[in-house]
C-alpha positions in Angstrom: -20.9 -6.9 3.7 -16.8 -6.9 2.6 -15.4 -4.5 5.4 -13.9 -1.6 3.9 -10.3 -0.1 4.1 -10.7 3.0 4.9 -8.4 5.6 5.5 -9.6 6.1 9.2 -8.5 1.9 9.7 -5.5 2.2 7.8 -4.1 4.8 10.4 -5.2 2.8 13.1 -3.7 -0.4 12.3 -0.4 1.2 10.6 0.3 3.6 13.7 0.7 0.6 15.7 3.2 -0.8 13.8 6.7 -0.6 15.0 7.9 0.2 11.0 5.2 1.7 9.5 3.7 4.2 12.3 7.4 6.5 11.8 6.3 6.7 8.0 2.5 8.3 8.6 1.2 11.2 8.9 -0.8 12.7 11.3 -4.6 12.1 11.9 -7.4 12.6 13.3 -11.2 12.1 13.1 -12.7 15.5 11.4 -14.8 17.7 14.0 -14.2 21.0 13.7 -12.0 21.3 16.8 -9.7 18.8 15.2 -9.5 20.5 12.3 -9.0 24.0 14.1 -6.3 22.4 17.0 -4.0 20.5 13.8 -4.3 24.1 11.4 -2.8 25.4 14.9 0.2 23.4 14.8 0.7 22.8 10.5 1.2 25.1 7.9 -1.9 23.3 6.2 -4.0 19.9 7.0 -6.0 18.0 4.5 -9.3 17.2 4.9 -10.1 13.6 3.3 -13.3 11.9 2.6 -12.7 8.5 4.8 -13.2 6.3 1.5 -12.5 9.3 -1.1 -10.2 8.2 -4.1 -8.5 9.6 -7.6 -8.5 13.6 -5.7 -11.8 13.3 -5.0 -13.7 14.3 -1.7 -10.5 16.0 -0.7 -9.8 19.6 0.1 -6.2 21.5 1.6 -7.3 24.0 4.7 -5.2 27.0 5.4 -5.7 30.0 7.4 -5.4 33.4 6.2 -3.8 36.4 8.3 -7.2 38.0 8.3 -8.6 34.5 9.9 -10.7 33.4 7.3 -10.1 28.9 6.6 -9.9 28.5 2.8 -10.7 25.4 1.3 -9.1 24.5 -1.8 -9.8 20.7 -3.3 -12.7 18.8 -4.8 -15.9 17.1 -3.7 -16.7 13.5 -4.0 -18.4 14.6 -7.4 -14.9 15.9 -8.5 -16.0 19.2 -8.3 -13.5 22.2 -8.0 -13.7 24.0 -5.3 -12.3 26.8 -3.7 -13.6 28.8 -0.7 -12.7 31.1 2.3 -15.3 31.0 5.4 -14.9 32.8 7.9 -16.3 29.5 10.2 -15.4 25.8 9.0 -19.4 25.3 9.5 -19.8 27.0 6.8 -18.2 25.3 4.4 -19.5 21.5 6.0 -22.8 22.3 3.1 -19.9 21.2 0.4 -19.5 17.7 2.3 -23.1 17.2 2.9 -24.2 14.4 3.7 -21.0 14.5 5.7 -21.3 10.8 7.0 -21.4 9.3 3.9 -18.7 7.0 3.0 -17.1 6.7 6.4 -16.9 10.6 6.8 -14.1 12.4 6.6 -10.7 12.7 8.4 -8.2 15.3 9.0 -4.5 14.8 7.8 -1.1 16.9 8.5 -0.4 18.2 5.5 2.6 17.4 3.8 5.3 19.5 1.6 5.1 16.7 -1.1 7.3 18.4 -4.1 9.9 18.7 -6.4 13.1 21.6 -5.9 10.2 23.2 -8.9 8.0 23.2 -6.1 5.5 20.5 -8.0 3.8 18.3 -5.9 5.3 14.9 -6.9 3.8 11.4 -5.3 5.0 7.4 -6.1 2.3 4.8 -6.7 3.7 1.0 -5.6 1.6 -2.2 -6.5 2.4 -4.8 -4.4 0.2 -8.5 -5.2 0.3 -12.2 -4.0 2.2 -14.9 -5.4 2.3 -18.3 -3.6 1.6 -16.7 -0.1 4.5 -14.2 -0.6 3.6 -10.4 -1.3 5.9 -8.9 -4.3 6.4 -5.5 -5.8 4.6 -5.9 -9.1 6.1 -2.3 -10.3 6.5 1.4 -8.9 6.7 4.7 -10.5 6.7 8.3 -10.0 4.2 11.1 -10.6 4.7 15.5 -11.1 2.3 17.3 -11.3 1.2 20.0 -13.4 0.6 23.8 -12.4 -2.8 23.6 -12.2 -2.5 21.3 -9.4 0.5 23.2 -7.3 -1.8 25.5 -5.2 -3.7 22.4 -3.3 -1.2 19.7 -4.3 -3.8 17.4 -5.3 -2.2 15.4 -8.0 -5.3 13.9 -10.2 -5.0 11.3 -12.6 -7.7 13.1 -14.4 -5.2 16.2 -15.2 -2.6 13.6 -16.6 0.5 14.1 -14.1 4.4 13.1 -15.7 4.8 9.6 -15.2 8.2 8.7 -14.7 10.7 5.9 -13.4 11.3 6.5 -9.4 14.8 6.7 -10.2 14.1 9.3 -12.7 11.8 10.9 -10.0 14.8 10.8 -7.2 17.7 11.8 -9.6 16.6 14.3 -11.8 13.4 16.3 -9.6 15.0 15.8 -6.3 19.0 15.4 -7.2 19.4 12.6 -4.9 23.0 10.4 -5.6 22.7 7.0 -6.2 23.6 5.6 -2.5 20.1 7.5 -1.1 18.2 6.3 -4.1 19.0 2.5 -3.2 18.5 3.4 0.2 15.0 5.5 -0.4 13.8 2.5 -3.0 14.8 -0.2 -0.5 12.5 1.2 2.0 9.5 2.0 -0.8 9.7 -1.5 -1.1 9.6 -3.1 2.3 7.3 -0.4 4.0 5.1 -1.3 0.7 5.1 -5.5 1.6 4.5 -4.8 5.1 1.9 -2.6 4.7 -0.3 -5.0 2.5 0.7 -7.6 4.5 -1.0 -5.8 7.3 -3.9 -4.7 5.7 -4.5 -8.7 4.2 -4.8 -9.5 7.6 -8.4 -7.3 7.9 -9.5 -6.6 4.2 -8.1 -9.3 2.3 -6.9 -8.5 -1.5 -4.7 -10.0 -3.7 -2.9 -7.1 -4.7 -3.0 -3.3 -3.4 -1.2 0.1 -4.4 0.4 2.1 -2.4 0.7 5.5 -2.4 3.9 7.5 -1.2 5.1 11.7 -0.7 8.2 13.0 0.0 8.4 15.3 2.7 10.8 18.4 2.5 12.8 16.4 -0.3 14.1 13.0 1.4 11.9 12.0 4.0 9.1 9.1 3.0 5.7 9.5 3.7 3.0 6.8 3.7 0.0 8.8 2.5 -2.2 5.5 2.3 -3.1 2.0 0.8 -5.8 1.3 -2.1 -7.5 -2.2 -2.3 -8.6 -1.5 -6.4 -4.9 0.2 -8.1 -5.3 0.5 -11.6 -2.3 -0.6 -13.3 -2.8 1.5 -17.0 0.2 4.1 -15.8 2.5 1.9 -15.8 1.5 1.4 -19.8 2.9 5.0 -19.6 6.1 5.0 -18.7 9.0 3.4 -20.6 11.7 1.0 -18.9 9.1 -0.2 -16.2 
């Protein structure tokens, strides 16, 4: 059976990586403690099916003043849902059976938007030519309002599509020195990651998926082994 690359295996082998373990986020296997002991120390978390992809089998945790953990994503079915328990047990009916695909994991959450306040991410495909990894093409994604509250962006609910440049100038007003800079190091935290990940599930071509924290800092949310390249068929000047 082809070994899987999970998101549970990607933080392992990226977090002990001189370069790519200062781009991650924080995680953690989900148990309930986890998840209580990260909510303790984040605004939110994110709790993230192990093998979930396109928004599904994810959901953003907070916790209400009144103590009450409100879950706010969709299921593995991509199902909406929203919910406040008063325990996280009872919301672990939603991921039943909870095992399946890996599990789940439990992920800092991460201020991933635009000065608008819309969650924004970049997509990178990186594939194999002659034994040397390349960057195939890269662009940006904004979300709509329907998906600010949990900042799920969903293919599904047809995001803006855009340049990176066009995503750093004009929804973050970066100059052009810390574009060059912030595409410079898309692009060789994107090689090394696949080149890492070759090394245990090999591919010959990945995409890569990006935030940006707080409006310049880069976050490597994770690696895919199947990218769909259609977007880019979306966007003009690719």
């Amino acid at each position: 059976m082809k070994e899987r690359l999970g998101k549970w295996k990607q933080f392992t082998m990226f977090s002990g990586h001189p370069l790519l373990s200062k781009y991650i986020p924080e995680t953690k296997k989900y148990t309930v403690e986890n998840l209580i002991e990260m909510l303790d120390r984040h605004e939110h978390i994110y709790l993230k099916n192990d093998r979930g992809g396109q928004g599904k089998g994810i959901f953003k945790v907070t916790k209400s003043k009144e103590g009450l953990y409100r879950f706010n994503g969709y299921t593995m079915k991509g199902e909406k849902v929203k919910m406040d328990v008063a325990k996280i047990k009872d919301f672990e009916p939603v991921l039943h059976p909870i095992t399946r695909f890996g599990g789940y994991i439990v992920q800092e959450g991460v201020n991933s938007t635009t000065l608008d306040g819309f969650p924004l991410a970049i997509r990178v495909h990186v594939q194999i030519l002659k034994d040397k990894w390349l960057i195939g093409g890269m662009y940006g994604k904004v979300a709509k309002d329907e998906t600010t509250e949990n900042g799920i962006i969903k293919t599904s609910h047809s995001p803006q599509l855009m340049m990176v440049e066009t995503l750093l100038s004009d929804h973050l007003k970066m100059k052009k020195t810390e574009i060059d800079y912030m595409i410079k190091s898309i692009q060789e935290i994107s090689v090394k990651a696949a080149e890492i990940s070759a090394e245990s599930v090999p591919e010959i071509e990945y995409g890569v998926d990006f935030g940006i924290k707080d409006f310049k800092e880069l976050i490597l949310f994770e690696i895919n082994t199947s990218p769909g390249v259609s977007n880019f068929s979306k966007i003009d000047n690719k």
